[in-house]
Backbone of each chain as nested JSON, in Angstrom:
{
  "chains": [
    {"id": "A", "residues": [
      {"number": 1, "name": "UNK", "atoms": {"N": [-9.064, 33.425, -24.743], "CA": [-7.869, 32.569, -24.711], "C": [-7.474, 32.229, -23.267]}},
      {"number": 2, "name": "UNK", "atoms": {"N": [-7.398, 33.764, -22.538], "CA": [-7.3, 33.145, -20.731], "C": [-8.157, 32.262, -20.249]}},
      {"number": 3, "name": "UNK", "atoms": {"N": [-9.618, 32.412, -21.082], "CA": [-10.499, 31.675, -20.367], "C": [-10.331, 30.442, -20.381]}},
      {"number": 4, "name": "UNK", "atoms": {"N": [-9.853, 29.617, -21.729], "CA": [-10.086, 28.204, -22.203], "C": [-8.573, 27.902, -21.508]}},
      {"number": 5, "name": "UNK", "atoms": {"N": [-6.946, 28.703, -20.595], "CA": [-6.595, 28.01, -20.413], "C": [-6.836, 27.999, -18.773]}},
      {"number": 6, "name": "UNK", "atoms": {"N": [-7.467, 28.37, -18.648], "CA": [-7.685, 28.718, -16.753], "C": [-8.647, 27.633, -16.716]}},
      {"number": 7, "name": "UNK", "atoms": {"N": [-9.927, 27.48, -17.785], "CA": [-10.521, 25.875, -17.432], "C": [-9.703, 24.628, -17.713]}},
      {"number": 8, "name": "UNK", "atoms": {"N": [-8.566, 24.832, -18.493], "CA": [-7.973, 23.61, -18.914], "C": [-7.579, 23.624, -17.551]}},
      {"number": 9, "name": "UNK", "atoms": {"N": [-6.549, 24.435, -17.065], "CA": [-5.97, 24.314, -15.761], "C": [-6.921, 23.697, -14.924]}},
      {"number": 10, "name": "UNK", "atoms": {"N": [-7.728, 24.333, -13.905], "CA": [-8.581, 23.423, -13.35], "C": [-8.856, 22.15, -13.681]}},
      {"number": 11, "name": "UNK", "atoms": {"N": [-9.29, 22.161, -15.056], "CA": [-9.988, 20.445, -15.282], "C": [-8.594, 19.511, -14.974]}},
      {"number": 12, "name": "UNK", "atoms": {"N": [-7.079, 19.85, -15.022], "CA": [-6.413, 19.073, -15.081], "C": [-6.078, 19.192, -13.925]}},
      {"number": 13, "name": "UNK", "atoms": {"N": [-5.973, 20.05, -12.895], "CA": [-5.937, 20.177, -11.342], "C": [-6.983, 19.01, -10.999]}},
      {"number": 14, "name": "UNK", "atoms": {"N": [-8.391, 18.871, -11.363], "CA": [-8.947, 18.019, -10.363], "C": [-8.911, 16.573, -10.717]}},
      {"number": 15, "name": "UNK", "atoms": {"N": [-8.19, 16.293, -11.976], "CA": [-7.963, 14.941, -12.569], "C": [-6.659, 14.653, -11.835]}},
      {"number": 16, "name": "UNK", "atoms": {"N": [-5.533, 15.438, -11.814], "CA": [-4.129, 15.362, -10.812], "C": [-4.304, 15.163, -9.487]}},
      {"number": 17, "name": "UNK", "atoms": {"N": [-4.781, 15.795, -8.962], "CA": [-5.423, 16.507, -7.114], "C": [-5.737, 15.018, -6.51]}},
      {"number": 18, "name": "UNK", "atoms": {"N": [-6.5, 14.253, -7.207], "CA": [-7.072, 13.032, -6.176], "C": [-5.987, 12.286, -5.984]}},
      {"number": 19, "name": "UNK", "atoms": {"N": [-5.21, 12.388, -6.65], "CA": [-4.057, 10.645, -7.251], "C": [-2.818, 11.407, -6.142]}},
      {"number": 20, "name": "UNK", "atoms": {"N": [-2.671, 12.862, -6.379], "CA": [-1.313, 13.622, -5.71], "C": [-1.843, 12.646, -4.363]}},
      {"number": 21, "name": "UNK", "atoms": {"N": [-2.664, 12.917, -3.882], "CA": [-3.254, 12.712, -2.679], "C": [-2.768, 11.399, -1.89]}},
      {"number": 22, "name": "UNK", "atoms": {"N": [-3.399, 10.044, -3.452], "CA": [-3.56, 8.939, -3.031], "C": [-2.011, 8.417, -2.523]}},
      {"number": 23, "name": "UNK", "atoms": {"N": [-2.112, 7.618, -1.33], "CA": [-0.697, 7.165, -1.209], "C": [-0.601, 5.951, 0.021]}},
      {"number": 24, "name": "UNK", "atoms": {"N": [0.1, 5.507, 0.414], "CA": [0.281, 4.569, 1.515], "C": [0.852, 5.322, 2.491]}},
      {"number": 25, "name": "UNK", "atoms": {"N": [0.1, 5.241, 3.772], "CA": [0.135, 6.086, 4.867], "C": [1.247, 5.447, 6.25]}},
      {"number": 26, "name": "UNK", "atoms": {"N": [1.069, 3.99, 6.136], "CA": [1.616, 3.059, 6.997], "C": [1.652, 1.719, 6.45]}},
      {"number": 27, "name": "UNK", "atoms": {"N": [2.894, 1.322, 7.184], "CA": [2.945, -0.531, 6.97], "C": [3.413, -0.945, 7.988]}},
      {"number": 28, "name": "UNK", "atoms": {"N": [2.953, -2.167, 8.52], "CA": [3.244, -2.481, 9.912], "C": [3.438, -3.868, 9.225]}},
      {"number": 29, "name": "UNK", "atoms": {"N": [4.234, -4.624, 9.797], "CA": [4.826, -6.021, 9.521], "C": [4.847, -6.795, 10.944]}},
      {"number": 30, "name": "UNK", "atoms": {"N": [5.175, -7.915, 11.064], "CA": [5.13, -8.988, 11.717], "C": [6.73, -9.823, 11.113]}},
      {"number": 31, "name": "UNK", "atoms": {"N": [7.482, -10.168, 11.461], "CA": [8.522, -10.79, 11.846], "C": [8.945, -11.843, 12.403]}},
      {"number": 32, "name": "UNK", "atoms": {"N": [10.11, -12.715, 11.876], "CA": [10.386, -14.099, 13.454], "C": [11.834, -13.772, 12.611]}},
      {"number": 33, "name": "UNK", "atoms": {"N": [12.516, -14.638, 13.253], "CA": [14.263, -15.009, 13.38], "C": [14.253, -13.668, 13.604]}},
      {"number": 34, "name": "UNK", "atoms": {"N": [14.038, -12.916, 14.612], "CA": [14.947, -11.162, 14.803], "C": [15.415, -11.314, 15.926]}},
      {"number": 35, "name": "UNK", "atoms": {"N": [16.681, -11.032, 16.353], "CA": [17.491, -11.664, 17.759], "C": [17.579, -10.177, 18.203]}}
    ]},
    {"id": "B", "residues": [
      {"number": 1, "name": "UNK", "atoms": {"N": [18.425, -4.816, 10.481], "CA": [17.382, -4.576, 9.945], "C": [16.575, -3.301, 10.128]}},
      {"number": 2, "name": "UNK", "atoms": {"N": [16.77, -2.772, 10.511], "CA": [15.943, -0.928, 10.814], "C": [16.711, -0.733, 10.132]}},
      {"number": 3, "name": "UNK", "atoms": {"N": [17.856, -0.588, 10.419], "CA": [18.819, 0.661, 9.257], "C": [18.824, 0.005, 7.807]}},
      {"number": 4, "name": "UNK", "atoms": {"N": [18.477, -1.46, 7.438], "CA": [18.523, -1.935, 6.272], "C": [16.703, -1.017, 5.431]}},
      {"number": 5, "name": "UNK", "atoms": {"N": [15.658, -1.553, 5.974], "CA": [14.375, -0.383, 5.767], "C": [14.722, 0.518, 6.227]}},
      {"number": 6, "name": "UNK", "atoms": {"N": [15.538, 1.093, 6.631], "CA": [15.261, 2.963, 6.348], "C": [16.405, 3.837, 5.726]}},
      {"number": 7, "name": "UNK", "atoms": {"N": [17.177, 3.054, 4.61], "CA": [17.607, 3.117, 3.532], "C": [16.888, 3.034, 2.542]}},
      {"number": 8, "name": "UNK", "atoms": {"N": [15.612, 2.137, 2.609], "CA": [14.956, 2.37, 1.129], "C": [13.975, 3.306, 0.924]}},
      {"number": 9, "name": "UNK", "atoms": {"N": [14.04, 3.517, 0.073], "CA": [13.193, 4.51, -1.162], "C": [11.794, 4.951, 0.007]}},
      {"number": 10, "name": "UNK", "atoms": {"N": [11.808, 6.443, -0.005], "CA": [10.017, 6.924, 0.587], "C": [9.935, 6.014, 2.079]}},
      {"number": 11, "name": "UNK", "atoms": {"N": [10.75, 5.731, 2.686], "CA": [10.639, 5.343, 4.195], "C": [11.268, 6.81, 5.102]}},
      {"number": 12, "name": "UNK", "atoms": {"N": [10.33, 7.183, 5.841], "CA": [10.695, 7.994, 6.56], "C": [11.405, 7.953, 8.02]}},
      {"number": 13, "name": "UNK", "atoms": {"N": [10.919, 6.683, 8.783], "CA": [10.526, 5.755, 9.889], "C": [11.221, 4.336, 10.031]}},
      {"number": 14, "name": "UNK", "atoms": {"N": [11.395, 3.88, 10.829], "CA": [11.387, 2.447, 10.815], "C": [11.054, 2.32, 12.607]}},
      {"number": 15, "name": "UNK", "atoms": {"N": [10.383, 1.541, 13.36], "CA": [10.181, 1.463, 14.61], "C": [10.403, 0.181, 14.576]}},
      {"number": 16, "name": "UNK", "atoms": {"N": [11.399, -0.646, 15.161], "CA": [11.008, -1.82, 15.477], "C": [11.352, -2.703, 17.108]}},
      {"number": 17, "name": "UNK", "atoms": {"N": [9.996, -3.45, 17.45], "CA": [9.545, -3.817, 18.293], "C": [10.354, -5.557, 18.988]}},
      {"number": 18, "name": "UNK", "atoms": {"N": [11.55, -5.725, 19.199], "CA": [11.938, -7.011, 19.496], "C": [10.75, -7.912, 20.532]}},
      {"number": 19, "name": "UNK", "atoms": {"N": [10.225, -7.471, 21.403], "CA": [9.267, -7.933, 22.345], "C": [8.857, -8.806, 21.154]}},
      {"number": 20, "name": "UNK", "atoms": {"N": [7.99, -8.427, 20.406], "CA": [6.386, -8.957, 19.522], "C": [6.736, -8.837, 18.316]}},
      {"number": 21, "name": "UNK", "atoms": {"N": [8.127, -8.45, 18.015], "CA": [8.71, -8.81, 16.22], "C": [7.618, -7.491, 15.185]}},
      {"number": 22, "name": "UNK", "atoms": {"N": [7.295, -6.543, 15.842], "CA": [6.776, -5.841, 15.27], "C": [7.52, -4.648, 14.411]}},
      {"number": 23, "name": "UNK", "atoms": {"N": [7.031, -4.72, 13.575], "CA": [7.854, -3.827, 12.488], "C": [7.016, -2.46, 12.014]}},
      {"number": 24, "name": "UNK", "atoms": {"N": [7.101, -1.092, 12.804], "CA": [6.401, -0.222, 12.075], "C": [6.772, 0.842, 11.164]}},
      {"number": 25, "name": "UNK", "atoms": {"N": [6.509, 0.728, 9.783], "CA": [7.223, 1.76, 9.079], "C": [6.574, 3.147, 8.464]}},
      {"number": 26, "name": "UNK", "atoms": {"N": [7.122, 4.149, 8.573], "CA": [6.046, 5.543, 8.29], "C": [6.421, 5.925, 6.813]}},
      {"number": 27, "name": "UNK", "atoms": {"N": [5.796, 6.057, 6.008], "CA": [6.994, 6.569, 4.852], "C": [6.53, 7.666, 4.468]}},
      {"number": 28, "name": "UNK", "atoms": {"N": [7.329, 8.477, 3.523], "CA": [7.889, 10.053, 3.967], "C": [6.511, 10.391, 3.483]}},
      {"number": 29, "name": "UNK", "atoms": {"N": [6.284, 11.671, 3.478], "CA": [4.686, 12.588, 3.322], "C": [4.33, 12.082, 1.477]}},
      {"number": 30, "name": "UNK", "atoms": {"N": [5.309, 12.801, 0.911], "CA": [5.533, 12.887, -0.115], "C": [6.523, 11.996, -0.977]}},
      {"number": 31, "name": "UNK", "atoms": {"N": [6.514, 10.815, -0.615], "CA": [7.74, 9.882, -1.107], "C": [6.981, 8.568, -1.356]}},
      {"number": 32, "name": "UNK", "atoms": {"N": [7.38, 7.812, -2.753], "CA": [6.661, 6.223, -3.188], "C": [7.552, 5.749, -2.533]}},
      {"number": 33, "name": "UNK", "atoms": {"N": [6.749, 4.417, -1.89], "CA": [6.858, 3.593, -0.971], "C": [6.767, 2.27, -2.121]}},
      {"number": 34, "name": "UNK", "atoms": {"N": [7.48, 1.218, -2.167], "CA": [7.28, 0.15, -2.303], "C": [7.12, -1.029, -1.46]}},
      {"number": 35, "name": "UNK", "atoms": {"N": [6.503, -1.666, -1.275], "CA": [5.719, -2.848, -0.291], "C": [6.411, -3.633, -0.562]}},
      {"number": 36, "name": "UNK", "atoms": {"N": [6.653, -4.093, -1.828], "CA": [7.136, -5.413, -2.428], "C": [9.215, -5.132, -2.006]}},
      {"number": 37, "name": "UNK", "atoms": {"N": [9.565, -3.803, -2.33], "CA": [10.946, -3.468, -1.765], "C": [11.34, -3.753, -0.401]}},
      {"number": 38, "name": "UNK", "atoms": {"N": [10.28, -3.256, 0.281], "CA": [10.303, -3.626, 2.037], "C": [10.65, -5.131, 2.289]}},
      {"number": 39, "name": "UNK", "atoms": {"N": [9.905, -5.835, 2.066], "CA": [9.225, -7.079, 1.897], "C": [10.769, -7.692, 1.752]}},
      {"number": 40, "name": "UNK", "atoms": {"N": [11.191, -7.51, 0.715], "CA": [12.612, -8.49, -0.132], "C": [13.788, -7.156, 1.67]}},
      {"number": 41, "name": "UNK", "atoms": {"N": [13.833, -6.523, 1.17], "CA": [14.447, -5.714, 2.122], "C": [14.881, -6.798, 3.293]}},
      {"number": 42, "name": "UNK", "atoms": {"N": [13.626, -7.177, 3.871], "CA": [13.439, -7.303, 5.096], "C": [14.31, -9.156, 5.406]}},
      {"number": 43, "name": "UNK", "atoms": {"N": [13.979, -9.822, 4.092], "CA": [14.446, -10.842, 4.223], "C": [15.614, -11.19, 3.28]}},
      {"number": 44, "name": "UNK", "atoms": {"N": [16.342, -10.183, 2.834], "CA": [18.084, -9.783, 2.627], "C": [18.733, -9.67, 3.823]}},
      {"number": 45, "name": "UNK", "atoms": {"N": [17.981, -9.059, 4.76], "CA": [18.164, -8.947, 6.412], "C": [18.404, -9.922, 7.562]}},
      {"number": 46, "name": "UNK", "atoms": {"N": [18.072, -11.637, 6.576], "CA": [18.362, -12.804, 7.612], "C": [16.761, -12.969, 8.184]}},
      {"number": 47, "name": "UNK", "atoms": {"N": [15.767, -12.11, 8.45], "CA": [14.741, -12.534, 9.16], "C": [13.688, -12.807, 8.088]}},
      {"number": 48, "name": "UNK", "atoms": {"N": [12.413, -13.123, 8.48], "CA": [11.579, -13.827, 7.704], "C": [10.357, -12.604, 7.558]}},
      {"number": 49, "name": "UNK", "atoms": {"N": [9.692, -12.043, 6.999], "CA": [8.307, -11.51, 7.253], "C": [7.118, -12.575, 7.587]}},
      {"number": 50, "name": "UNK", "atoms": {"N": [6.463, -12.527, 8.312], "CA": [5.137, -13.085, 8.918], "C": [3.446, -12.508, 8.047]}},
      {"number": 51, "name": "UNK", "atoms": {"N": [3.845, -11.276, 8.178], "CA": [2.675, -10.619, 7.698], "C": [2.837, -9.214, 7.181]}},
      {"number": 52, "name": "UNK", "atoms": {"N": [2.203, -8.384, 6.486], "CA": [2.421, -7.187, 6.348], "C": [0.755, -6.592, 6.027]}},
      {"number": 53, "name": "UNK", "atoms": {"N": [0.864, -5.849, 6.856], "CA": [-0.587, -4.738, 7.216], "C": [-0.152, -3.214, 6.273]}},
      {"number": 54, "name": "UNK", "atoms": {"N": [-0.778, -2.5, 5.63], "CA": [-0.948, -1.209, 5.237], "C": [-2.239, -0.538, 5.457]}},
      {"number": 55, "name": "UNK", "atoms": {"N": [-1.9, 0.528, 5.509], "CA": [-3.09, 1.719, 5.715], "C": [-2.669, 2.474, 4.282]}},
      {"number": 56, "name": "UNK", "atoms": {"N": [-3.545, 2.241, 3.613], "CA": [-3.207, 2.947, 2.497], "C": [-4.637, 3.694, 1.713]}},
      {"number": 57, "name": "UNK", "atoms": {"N": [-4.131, 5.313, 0.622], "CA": [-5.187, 5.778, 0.741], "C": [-5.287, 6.046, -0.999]}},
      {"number": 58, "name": "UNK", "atoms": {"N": [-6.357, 5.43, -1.366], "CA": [-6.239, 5.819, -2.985], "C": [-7.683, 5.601, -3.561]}},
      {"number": 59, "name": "UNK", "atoms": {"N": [-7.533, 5.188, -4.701], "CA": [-8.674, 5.097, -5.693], "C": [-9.483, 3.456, -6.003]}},
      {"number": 60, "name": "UNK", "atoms": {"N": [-10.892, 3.321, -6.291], "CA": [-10.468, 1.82, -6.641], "C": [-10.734, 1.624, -8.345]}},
      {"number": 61, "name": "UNK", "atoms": {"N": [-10.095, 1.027, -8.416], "CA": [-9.981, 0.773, -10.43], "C": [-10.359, -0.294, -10.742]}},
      {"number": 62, "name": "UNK", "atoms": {"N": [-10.144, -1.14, -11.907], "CA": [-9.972, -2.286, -12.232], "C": [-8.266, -2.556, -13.119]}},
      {"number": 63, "name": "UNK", "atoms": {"N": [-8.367, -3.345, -12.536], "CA": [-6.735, -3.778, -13.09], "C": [-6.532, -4.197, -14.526]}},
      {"number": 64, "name": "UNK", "atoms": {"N": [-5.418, -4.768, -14.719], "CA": [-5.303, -5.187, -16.956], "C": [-6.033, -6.503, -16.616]}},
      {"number": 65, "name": "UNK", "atoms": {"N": [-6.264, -7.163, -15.284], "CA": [-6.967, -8.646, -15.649], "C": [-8.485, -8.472, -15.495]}},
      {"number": 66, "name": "UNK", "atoms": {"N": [-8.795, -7.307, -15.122], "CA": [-10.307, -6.882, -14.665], "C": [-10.522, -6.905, -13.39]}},
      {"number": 67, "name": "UNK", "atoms": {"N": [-9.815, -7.249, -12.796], "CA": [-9.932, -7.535, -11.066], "C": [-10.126, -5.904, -10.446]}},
      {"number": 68, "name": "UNK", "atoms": {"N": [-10.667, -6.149, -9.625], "CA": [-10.975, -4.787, -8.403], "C": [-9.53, -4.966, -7.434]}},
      {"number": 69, "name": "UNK", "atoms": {"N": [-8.414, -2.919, -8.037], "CA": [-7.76, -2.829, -7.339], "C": [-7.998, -1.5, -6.323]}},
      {"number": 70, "name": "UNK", "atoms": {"N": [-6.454, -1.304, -5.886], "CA": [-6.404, 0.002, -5.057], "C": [-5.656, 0.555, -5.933]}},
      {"number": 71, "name": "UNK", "atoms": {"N": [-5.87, 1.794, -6.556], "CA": [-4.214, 2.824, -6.973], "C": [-3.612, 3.377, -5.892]}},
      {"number": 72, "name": "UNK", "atoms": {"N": [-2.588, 3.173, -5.962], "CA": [-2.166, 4.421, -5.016], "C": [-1.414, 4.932, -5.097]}},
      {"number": 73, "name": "UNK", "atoms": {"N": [-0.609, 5.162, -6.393], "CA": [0.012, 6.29, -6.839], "C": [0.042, 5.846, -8.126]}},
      {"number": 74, "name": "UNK", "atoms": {"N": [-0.114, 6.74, -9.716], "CA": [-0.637, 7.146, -10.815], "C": [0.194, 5.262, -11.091]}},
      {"number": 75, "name": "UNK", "atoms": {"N": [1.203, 5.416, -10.913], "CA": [1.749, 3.598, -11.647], "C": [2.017, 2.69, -10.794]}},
      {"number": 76, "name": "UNK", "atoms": {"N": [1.283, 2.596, -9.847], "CA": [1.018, 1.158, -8.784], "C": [-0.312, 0.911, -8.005]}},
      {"number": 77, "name": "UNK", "atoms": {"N": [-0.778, -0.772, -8.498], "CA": [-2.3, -0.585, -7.801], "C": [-1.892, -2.013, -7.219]}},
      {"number": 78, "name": "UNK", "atoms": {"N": [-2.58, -2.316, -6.231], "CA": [-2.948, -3.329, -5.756], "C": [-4.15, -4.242, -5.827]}},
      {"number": 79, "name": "UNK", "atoms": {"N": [-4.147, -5.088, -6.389], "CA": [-5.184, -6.201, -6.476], "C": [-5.841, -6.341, -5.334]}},
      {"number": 80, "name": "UNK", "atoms": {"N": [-7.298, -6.357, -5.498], "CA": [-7.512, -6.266, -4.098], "C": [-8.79, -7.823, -3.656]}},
      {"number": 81, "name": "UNK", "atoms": {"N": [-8.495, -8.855, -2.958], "CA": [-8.596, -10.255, -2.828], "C": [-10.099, -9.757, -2.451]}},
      {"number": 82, "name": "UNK", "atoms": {"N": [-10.86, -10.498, -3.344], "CA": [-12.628, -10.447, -2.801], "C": [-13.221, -11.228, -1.751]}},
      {"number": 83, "name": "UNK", "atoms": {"N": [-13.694, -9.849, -0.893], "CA": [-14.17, -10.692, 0.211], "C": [-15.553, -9.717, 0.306]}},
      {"number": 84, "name": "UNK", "atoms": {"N": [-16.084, -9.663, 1.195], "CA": [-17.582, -9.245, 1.734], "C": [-16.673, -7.828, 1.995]}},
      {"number": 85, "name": "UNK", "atoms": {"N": [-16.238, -7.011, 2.548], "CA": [-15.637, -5.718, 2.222], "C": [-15.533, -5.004, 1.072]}},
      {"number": 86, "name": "UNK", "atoms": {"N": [-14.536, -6.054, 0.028], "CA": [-14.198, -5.613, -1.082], "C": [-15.704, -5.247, -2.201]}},
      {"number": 87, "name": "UNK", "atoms": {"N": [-16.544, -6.14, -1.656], "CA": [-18.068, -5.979, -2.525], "C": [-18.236, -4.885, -2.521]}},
      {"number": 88, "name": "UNK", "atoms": {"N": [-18.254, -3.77, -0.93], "CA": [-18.617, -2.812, -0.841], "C": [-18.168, -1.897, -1.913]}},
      {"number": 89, "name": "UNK", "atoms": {"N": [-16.917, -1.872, -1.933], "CA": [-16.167, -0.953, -3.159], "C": [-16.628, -1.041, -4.499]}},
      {"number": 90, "name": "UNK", "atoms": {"N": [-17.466, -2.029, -4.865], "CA": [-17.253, -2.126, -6.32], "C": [-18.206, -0.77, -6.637]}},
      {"number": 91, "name": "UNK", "atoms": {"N": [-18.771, -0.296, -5.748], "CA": [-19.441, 0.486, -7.047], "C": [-18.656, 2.067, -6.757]}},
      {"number": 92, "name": "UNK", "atoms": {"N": [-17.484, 2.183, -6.377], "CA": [-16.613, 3.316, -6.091], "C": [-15.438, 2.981, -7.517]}},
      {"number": 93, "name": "UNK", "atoms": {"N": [-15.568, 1.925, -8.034], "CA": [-14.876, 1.968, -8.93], "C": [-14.757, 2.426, -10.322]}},
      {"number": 94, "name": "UNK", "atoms": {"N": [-13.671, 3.428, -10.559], "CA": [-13.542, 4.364, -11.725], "C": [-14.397, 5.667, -11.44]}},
      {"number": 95, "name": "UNK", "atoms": {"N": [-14.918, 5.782, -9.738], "CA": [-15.262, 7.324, -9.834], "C": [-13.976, 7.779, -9.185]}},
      {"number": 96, "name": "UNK", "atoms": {"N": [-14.17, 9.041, -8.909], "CA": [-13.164, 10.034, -8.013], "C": [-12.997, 9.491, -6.78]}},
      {"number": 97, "name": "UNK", "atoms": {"N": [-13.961, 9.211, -6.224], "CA": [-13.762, 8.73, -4.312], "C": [-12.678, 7.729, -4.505]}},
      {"number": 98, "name": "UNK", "atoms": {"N": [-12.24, 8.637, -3.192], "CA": [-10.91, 8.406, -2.691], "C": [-11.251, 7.692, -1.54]}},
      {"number": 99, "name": "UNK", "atoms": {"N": [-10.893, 6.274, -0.986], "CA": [-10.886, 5.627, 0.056], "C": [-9.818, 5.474, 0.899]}},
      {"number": 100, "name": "UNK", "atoms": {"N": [-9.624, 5.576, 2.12], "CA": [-8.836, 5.432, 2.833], "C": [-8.823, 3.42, 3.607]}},
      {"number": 101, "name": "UNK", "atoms": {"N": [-7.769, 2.759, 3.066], "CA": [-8.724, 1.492, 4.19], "C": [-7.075, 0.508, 4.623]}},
      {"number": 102, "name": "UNK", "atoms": {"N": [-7.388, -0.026, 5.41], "CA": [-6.778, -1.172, 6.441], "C": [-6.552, -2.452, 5.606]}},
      {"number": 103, "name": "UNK", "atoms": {"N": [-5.438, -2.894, 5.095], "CA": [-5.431, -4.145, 4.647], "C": [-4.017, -5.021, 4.793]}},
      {"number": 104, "name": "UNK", "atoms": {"N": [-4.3, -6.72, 4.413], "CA": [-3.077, -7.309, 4.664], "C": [-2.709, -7.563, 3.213]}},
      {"number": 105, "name": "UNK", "atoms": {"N": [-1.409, -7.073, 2.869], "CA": [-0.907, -7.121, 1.7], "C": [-0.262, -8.133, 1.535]}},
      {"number": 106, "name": "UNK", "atoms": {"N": [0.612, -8.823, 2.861], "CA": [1.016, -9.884, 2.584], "C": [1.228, -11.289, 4.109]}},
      {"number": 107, "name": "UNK", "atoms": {"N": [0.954, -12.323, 3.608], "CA": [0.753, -13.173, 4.596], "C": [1.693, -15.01, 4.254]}},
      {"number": 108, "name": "UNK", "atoms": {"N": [2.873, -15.103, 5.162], "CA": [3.51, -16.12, 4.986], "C": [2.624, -17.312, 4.909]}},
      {"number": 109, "name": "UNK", "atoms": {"N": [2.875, -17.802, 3.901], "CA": [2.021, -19.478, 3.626], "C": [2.696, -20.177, 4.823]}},
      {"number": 110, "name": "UNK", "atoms": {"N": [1.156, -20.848, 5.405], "CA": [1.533, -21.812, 6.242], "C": [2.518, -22.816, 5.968]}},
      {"number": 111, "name": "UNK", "atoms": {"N": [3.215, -23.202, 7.235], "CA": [4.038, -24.342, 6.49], "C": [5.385, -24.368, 5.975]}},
      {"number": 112, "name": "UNK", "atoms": {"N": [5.494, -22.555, 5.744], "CA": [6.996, -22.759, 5.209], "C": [7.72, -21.608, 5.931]}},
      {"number": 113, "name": "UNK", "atoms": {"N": [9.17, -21.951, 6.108], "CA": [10.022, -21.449, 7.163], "C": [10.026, -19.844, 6.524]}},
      {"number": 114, "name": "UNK", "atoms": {"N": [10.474, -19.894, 5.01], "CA": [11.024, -18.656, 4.356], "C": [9.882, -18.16, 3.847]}},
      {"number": 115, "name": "UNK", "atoms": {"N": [9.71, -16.69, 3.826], "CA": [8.938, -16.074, 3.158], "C": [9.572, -15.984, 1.749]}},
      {"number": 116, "name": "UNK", "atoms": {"N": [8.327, -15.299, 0.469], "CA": [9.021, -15.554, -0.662], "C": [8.497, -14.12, -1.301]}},
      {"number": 117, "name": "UNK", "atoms": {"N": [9.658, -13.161, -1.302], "CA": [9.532, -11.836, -1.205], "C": [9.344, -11.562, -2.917]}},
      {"number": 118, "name": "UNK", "atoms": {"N": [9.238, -12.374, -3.536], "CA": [8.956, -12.064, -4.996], "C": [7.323, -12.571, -4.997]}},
      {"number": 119, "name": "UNK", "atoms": {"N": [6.561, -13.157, -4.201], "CA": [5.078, -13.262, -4.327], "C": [4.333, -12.226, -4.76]}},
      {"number": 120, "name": "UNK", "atoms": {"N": [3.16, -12.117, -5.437], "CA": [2.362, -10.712, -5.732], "C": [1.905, -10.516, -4.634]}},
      {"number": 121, "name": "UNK", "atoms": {"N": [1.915, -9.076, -4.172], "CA": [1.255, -8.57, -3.474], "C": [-0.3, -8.149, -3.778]}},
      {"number": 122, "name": "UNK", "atoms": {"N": [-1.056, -9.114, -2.817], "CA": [-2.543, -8.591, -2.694], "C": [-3.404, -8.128, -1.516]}},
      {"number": 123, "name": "UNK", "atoms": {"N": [-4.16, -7.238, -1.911], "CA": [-4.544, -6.388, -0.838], "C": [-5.895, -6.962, -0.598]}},
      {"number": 124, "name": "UNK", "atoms": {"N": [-5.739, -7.715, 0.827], "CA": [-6.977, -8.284, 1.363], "C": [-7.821, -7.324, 2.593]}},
      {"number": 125, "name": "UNK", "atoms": {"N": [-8.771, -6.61, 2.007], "CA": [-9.31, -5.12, 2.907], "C": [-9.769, -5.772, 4.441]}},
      {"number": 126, "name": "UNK", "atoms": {"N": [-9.086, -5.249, 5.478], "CA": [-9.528, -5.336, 6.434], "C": [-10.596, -4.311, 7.244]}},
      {"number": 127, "name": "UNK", "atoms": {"N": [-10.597, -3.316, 6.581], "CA": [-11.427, -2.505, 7.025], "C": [-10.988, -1.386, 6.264]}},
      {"number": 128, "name": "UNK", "atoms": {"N": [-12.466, -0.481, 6.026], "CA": [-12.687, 0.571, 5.44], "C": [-13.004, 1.892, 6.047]}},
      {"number": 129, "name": "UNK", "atoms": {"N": [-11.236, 2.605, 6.333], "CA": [-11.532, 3.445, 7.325], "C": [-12.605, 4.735, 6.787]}},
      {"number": 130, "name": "UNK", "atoms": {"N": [-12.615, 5.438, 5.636], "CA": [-13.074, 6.546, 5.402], "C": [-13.143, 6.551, 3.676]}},
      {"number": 131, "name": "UNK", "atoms": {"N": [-14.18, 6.975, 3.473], "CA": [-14.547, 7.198, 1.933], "C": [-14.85, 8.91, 1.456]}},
      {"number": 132, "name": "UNK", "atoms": {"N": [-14.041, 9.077, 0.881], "CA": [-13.835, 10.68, 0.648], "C": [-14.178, 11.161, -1.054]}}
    ]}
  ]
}
């Protein structure tokens, strides 16, 4: 029973793990009318 | 306008550059960032956006129209505009690799004074920093 939930765990750690990860790091813009 | 972006949502940062109208924003480690929020943000603010660059780091998928995007967080992807770059990706799409890459998400149409902060945002890859 520990076993099947310690692999569930993992398998759903490495399906979660990439995406936690994925994200937008920077945005740099360009601008006019800024006084 | 700084203090107007760094009120919104997952902005950690705001740097901005009067010299060269440069706008740099960091957003928090752990915080969604919206592009398209910035964007309208920026021109609630009286000024116009010109362009907008991201470094952004995610997955590549296919979108609900079939198009080759970016995810980058579980409920937002970016369409990503086909060019000789974007080819490279296609065959990273729907595995695990995680790409890191350089792109312009958004670019004022020639010709017109106002930007139009409700446009879709598409991610035209300027470069492909790292494939993980």
């Amino acid at each position: 029973m520990n076993t099947k939930r310690l692999a569930l765990l993992v398998l759903l750690g490495s399906m979660v793990m990439p995406m936690a990860q994925a994200q937008i790091k920077h945005i740099e813009m360009r601008v006019e009318g800024m006084t | 306008m700084k203090q107007h972006l760094g009120r919104q949502s997952g902005v950690q940062n705001v740097e901005v550059s009067l010299l060269d109208g440069k706008v740099e924003i960091t957003p928090k480690k752990d915080g969604q960032i919206d592009p398209a929020q910035l964007l309208k943000a920026v021109y609630d603010s009286g000024v116009t956006a010109a362009e907008m660059d991201v470094i952004a780091r995610g997955k590549i998928v296919k979108d609900t129209s079939g198009s080759l995007a970016l995810q980058v967080e579980p409920n937002r992807s970016f369409t990503i505009t086909p060019s000789d770059l974007s080819k490279g990706l296609e065959a990273l799409q729907d595995t695990p690799t995680v790409v890191i890459v350089r792109g312009q998400l958004y670019k004022k149409p020639a010709g017109k004074n106002k930007a139009d902060p409700s446009a879709l945002l598409k991610l035209l890859i300027l470069e492909v920093q790292k494939k993980e």
